[in-house]
N, C-alpha and C positions, 0 to 999 in steps of 0.2 A: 482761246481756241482749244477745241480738245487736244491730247496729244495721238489718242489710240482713232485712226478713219477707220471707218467700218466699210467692209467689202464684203461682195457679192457672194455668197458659199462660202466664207470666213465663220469661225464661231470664235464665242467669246464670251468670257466668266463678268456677268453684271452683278454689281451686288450694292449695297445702301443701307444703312440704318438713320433712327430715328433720331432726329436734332435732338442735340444735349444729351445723346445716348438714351432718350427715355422709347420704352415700349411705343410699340406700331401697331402688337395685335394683345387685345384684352381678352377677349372671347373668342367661343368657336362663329361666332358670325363674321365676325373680323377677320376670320383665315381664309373663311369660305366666302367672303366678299373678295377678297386681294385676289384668291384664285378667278374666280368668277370670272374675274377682269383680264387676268391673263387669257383666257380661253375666249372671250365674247369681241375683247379688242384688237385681236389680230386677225386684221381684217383693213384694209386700203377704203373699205365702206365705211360710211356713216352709220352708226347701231343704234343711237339713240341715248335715251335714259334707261339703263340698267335695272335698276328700281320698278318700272314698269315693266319691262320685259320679262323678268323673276317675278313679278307677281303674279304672273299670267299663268306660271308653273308651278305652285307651290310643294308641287309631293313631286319636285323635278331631282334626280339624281344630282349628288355632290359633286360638285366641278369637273374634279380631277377623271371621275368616272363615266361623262359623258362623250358620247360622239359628236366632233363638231370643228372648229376652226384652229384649236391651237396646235395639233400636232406639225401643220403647216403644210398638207394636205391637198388645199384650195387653193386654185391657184390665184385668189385676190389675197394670201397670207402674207402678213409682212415677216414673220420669223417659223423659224423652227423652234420648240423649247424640248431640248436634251434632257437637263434636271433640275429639280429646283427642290430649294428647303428653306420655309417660312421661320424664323424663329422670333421670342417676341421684340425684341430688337432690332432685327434686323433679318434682313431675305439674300438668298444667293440663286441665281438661274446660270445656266448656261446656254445661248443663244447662237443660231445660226442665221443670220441676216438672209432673206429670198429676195426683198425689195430693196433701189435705192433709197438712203437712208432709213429704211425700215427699223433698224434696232431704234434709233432716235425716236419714230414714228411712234410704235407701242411703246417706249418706256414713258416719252411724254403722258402716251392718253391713260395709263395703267398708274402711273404716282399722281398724276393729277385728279383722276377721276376717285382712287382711291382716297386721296387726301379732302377730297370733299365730303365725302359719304363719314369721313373718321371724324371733321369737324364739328359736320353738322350732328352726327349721332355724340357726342362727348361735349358739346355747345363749346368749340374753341374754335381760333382762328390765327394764321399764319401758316408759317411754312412745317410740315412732318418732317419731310425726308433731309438728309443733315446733304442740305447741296444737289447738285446734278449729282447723278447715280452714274458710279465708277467700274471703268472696263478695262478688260486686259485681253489682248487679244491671246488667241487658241493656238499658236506658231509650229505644234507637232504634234504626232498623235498623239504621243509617250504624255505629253504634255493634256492632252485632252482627259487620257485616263486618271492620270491622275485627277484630276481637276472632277471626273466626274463622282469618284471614291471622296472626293474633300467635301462636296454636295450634298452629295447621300446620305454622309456622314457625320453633315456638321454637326445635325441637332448634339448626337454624342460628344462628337470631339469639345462641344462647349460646355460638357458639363449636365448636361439634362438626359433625362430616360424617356421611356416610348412615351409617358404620359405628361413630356414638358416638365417634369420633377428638377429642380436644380440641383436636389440634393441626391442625386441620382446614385445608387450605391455602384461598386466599380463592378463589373461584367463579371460571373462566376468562372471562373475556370479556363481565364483568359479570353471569353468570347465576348465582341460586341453585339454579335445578331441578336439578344433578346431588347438592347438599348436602340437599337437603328429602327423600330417598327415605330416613326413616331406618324401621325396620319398627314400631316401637313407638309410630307415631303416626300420626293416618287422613291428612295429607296423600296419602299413596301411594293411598288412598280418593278424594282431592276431584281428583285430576291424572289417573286411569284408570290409575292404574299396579297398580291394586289392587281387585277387586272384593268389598270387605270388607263387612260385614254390622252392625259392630257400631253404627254411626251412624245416624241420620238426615238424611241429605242433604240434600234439598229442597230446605229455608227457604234454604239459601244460593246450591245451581245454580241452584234455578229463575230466581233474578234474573238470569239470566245467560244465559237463552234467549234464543230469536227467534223473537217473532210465528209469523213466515212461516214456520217452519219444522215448526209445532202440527202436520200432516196425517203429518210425518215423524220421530217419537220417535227413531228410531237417530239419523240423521243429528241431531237439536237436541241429543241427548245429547252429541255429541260435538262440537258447538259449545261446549256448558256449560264440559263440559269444557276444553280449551281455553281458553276466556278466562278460566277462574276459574284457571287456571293461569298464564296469565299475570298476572291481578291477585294472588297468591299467589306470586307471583317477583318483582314493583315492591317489593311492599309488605314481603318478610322481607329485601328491601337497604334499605328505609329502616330499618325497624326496627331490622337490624343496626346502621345507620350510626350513628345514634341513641344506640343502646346504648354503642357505641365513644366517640362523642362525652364523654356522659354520663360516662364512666368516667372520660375525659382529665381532663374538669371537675374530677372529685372528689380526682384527684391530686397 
């Protein structure tokens, strides 16, 4: 039995990689399939074959930038998705449940449906994902912000540049924002470098308004922005550093 229950307006950091540690996404189909499915499966409805559906659109906008069911919007949405970053090993979302058992709901149909589409395109068979995909529940905000900076973040914090480089050179001048623009994760969403769709924003700009600024939406927007950009550039060099440290230890 799990340990973490999943409640109603509760969020919570999912994340999973690939059995035996090996790669989950090969290509850019492969990322823009895994999103696909985040955005097309949350939904309490039945959707069908995916495959069909995408074929019907093919000069159709990239997941992340279309308008449609994942922000959690509708109210047959089984979740909300805060943030997420694909990496090829392994994916991190941060999840807000709308529906009973709804996290369960979409992660079921999203590793499953994904795990066919990767067998059958790569001609293999079993299990991808290393186990049921593991959650921690969200228990405060402080606790959320972080969590949404470690997201954003990861691609960097593990090593890789905007363009999945593992050999990623270290950030000039102390900065990560030129390594955080990687396309398969909403940071390029939460910095304005990206007017993506697939998220729900909010919960984490809003804390990052001004006051004063309420009479003027464009301009506080781009305040949000901004600072959360900056707090989302401290926080993926400490993490990084962190990480580094960590590793040195265990050697």
């Amino acid at each position: 039995m799990r340990k973490v229950q999943f409640a109603n307006g509760e969020y919570y950091h999912i994340y999973n990689r690939g059995v035996d540690k090996r790669d989950v996404f090969l290509d850019d189909e492969d990322y823009l399939r895994f999103l696909t499915a985040l955005r097309e499966f949350n939904t309490t409805e039945p959707i069908g074959s995916l495959y069909e559906k995408n074929s019907k659109f093919p000069e159709a906008k990239p997941p992340y930038l279309r308008r449609g069911l994942a922000s959690g919007e509708e109210s047959d949405a089984l979740v909300e998705i805060v943030c997420y970053c694909l990496n090829p090993n392994h994916f991190h979302l941060i999840l807000k449940q709308l529906q009973e058992k709804g996290i369960s709901k979409f992660m079921l149909k999203v590793s499953t449906g994904y795990t066919m589409f990767f067998n059958n395109k790569y001609e293999r068979s079993g299990s991808l994902f290393q186990g049921v995909f593991k959650a921690i529940h969200i228990d405060s905000n402080e606790y959320l912000l972080y969590l949404s900076a470690y997201v954003n973040g990861n691609n960097f914090i593990h090593g890789y540049d905007k363009d999945n480089d593992k050999e990623a050179k270290p950030p000039r001048g102390g900065l990560a924002s030129e390594n955080l623009e990687w396309k398969y994760c909403s940071a390029l969403d939460y910095i304005g470098k990206r007017n993506g769709t697939l998220c729900k924003k909010d919960v984490i700009l809003d804390q990052f308004a001004d006051s004063e600024f309420n009479s003027a939406p464009e301009l506080n927007s781009g305040k949000c922005l901004k600072r959360y950009a900056e707090f989302l550039n401290k926080n993926a060099l400490h993490l990084k550093e962190r990480k580094q440290l960590e590793k040195y230890l265990l050697e």
